[in-house]
C-alpha positions as CSV (number, residue, x, y, z in Angstrom):
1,X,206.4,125.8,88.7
2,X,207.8,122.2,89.7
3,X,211.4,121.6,90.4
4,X,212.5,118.2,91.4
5,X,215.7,116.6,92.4
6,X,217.8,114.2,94.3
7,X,220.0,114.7,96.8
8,X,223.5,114.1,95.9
9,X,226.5,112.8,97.8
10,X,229.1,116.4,98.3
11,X,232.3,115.8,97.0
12,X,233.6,116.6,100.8
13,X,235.6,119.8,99.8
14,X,233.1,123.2,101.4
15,X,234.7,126.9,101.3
16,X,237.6,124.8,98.6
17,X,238.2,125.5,95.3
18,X,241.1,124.2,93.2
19,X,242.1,126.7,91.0
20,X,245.0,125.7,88.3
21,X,247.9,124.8,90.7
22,X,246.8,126.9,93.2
23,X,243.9,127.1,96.4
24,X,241.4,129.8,96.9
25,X,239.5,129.9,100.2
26,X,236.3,131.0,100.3
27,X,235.7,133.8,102.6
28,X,232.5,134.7,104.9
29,X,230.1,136.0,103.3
30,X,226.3,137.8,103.5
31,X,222.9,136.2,102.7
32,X,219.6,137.8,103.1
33,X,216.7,136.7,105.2
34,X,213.8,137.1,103.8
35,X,211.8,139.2,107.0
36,X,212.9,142.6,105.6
37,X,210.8,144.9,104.4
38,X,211.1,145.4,100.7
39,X,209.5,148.7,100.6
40,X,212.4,149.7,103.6
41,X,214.9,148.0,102.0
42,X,214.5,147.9,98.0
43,X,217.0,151.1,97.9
44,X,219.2,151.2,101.0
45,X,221.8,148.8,100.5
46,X,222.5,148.3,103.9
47,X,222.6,144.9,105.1
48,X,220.2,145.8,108.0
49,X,217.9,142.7,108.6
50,X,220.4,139.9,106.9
51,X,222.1,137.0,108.3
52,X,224.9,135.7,107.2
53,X,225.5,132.6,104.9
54,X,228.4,130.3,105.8
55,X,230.4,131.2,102.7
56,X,230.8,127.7,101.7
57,X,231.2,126.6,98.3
58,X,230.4,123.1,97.6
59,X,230.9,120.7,94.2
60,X,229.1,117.5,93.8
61,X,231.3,114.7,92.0
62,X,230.0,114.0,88.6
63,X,229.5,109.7,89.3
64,X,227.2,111.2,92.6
65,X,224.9,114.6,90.9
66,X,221.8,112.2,90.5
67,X,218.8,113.0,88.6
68,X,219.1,116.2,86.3
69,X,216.9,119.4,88.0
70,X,213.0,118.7,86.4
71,X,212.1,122.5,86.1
72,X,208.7,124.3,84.1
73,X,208.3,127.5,85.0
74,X,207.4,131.4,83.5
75,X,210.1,134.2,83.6
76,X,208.8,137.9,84.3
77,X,208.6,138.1,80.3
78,X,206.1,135.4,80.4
79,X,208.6,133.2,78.6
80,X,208.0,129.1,79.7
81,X,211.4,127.4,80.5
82,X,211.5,123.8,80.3
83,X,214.2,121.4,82.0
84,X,215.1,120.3,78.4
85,X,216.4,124.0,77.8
86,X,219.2,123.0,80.0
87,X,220.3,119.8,78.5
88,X,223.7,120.4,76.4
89,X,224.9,123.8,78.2
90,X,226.3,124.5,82.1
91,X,223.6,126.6,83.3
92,X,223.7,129.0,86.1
93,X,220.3,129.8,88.7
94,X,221.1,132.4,91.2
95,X,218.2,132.9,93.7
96,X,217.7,136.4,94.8
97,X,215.4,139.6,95.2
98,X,215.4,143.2,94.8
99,X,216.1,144.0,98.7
100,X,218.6,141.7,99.2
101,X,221.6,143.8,100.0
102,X,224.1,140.8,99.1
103,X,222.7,140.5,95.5
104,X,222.8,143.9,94.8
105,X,226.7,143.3,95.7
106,X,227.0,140.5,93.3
107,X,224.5,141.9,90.7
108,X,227.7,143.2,88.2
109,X,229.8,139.9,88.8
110,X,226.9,138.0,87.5
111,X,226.1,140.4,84.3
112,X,230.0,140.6,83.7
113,X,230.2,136.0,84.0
114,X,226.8,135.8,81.7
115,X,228.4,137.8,79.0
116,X,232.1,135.9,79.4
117,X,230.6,133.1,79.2
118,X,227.6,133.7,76.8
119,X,228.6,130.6,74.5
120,X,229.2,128.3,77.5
121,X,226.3,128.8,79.7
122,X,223.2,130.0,80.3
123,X,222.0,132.4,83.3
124,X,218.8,132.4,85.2
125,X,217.9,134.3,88.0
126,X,215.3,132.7,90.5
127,X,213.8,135.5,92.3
128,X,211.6,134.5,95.1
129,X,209.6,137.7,96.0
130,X,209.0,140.7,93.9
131,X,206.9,141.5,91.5
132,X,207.7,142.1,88.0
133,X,208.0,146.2,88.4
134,X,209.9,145.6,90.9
135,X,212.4,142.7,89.6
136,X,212.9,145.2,86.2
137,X,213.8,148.3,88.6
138,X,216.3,145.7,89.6
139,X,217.7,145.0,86.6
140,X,217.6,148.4,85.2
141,X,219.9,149.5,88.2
142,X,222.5,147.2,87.2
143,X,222.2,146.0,83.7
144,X,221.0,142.7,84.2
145,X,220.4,141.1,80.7
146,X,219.9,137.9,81.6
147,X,216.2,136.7,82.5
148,X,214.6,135.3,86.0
149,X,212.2,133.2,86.8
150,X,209.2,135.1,89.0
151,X,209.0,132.6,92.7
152,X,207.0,134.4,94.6
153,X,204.8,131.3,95.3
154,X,208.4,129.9,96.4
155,X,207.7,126.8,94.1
156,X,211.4,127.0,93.1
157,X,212.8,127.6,96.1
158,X,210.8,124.9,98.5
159,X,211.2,122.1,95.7
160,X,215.5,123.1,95.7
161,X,215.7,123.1,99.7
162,X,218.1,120.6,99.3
163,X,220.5,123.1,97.7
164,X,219.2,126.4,99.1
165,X,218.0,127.1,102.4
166,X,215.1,129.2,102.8
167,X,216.7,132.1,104.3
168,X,220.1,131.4,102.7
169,X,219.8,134.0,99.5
170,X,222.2,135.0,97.6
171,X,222.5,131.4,96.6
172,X,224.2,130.1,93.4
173,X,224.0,127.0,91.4
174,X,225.8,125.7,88.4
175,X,224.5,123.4,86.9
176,X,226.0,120.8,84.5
177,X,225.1,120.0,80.7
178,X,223.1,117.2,81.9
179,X,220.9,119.7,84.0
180,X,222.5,118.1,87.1
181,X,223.5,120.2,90.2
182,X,227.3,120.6,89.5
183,X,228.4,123.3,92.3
184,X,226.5,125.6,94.8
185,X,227.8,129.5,96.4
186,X,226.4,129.5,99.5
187,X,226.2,133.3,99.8
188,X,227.4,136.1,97.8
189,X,228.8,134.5,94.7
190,X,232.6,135.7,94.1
191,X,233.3,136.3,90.7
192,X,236.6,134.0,90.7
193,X,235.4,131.8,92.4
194,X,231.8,131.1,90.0
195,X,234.1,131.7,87.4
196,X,236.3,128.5,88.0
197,X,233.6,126.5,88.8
198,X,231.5,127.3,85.5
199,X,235.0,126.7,83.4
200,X,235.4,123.1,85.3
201,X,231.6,122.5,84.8
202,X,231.5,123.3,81.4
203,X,235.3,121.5,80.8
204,X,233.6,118.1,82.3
């Protein structure tokens, strides 16, 4: 899998989001390190072993996204996405794995967004270390429909360190119908929140 892209310019508004007339704060929230043991971990739910993200929510100006993500990789189906599978729709990658506590959290949020918004955008999941038995229990639990991309060799994740830090999962991206990196959730993604940032995205 290679994922490339530049590092664009923030549009200087983190933990902000402008929402109709009104502000929304976003609050602390969880991310997973990845030292757990997924064995331990895969069914407690617990937050043992997490840090925490710094909640922040950040949007890129359109004139300062750069390049558009370059992306080729397999989903656990076997199914080969291309970057040029992104080009005319907001497209959403959230990064996460079956232990992660946090992204069990946000697991319905996600399912409930990718069906709301099924003729506006697109969702991926990125996991970065289960196996496919393993990523399916996942989705089983809580009716995930939407497909991920398998990362255990952390190709994803190393070439979007720009975007997600290693130990910073839950993360979220949105991405824009050029395939450009629109808005990240730094954390557990709030369903308001990556709900007003997919309708701006795709509204751009």
């Amino acid at each position: 899998m290679i994922v490339t892209a530049q590092t664009p310019q923030p549009f200087n508004r983190r933990s902000l989001l402008k929402l109709g007339a009104g502000l929304v704060f976003a609050l602390p929230l969880a991310a997973c390190t990845v030292e757990d043991s997924l064995a331990q971990q895969a069914n407690a739910g617990d937050n043992k072993n997490y840090i925490a993200g710094d909640g922040s929510v950040t949007e890129y100006d359109a004139a300062t996204r750069g390049e558009p993500v370059q992306l080729s990789g397999k989903l656990f189906d076997g199914t080969t996405v291309e970057a040029a599978d992104f080009a005319g729709q907001v497209t959403v990658l959230n990064f996460w794995y079956a232990a992660c506590a946090p992204c069990r959290l946000e697991a319905p949020d996600l399912q409930a967004l990718s069906e709301e918004f099924a003729d506006e955008a697109q969702f991926y999941g990125v996991n970065i270390r289960d196996e496919r038995a393993t990523a399916e229990a996942f989705e089983r639990n809580f009716g995930v429909t939407y497909p991920s991309f398998q990362d255990k060799d952390g190709g994803i994740l190393l070439a979007m360190t720009n975007y997600v830090p290693p130990q910073a999962v839950p993360t979220t991206l949105v991405l824009d119908k050029k395939g450009r990196v629109a808005a990240r959730i730094l954390g557990v993604a709030d369903k308001g929140t990556l709900k007003a940032l997919i309708r701006d995205t795709a509204a751009a």
